[in-house]
N, C-alpha and C positions, 0 to 999 in steps of 0.2 A: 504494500500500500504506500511506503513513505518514498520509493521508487516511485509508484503513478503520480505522485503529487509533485516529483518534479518535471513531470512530461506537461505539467498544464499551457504552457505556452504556445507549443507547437507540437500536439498530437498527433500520431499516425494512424493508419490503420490498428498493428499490431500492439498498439497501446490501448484503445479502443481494446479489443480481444482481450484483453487483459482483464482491464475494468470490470467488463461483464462477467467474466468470471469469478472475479473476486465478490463480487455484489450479487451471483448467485451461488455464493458460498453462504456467505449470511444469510441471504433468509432461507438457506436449506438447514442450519444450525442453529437458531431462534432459538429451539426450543432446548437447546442443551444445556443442562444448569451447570454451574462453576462450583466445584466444590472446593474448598481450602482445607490443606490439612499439614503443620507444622513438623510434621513429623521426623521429615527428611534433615530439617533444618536448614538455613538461609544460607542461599549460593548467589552466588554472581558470577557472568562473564561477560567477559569484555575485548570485542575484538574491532580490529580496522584494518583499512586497505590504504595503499599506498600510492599516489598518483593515477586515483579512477575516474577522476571529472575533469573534462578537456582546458579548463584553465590550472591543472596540475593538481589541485587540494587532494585534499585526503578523507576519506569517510569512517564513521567508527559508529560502532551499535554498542548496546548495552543489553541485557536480559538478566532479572534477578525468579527465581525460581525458589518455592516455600513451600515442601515436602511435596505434594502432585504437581505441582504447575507452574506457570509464567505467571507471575503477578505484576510485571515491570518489565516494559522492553521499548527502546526507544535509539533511534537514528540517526545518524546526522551529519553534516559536512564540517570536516573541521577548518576552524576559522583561522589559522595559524598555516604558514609554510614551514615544513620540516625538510629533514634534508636525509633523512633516511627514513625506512622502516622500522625501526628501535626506536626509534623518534618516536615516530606516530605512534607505536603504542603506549607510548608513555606518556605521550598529553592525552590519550583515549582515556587511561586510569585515570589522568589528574583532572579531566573533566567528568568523568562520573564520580569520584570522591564525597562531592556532596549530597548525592544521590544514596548512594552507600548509607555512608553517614549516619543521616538522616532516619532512615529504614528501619537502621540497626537499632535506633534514641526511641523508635516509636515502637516498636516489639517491646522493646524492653519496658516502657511505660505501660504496656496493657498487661505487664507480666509474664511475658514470655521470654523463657530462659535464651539466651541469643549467646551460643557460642562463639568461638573467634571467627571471623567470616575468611573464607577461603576465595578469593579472587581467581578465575582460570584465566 
C-alpha cells in the first residue's frame, strides 16, 4: 500500500492492477477479527534498502510484532543521504528508536512485563 501511494502522480496501468487488488483484499477480510496475545513477547524489525528511489534516497520499514501478530508497521523514504548501506541501517534504527521506545513505556504502564527488546 505505502508503495501505491507513491504512484499517485503518475499512474499506470499496472499500478491500477495493483490497487484493485489490494482493495479486494479488504473487503474479502472484513470480517477477520485481530486477536492480540503477548505471549511471544515484543519484537521489532527493522530493515532498509539502499539507493531504491531514482533521486538516490534510501527506504527503511519498521514492523513490531506482540506474541500473534503485527501490531506496528510503517515505511518510508529516508530523508538523509548516506553513503553506504551500514549507513542506512543505522539511521533506519535511529529513526524508529522513538517508536520503540515509546511501545516499550506503554506495555509497561498497563502492566505488562516487557523484557529487553531484541531488534533484528
Amino acid at each position: 500500500m505505502a508503495f501505491l501511494c507513491t504512484r499517485v502522480q503518475s499512474p499506470d496501468v499496472d499500478n491500477y492492477k495493483k490497487l484493485a487488488w489490494v482493495m479486494k483484499f479488504i473487503c474479502s477480510t472484513r470480517d477477520i477479527t485481530l486477536t492480540m496475545d503477548a505471549g511471544d513477547g515484543l519484537k521489532w524489525w527493522v530493515d532498509s534498502s539502499y539507493a531504491v528511489h531514482p533521486d538516490m534516497r534510501r527506504h527503511s520499514g519498521i514492523c513490531m510484532t506482540l506474541g500473534k501478530g503485527t501490531t506496528y508497521s510503517a515505511s518510508s523514504k529516508q530523508k538523509l543521504n548516506t553513503k553506504s548501506s551500514t549507513e542506512v541501517e543505522l539511521v533506519a534504527i535511529d529513526d524508529s528508536m522513538g517508536q520503540i521506545l515509546w511501545s516499550r513505556h506503554f506495555l509497561a504502564v498497563q502492566g505488562e512485563h516487557v523484557p529487553t527488546t531484541t531488534i533484528y
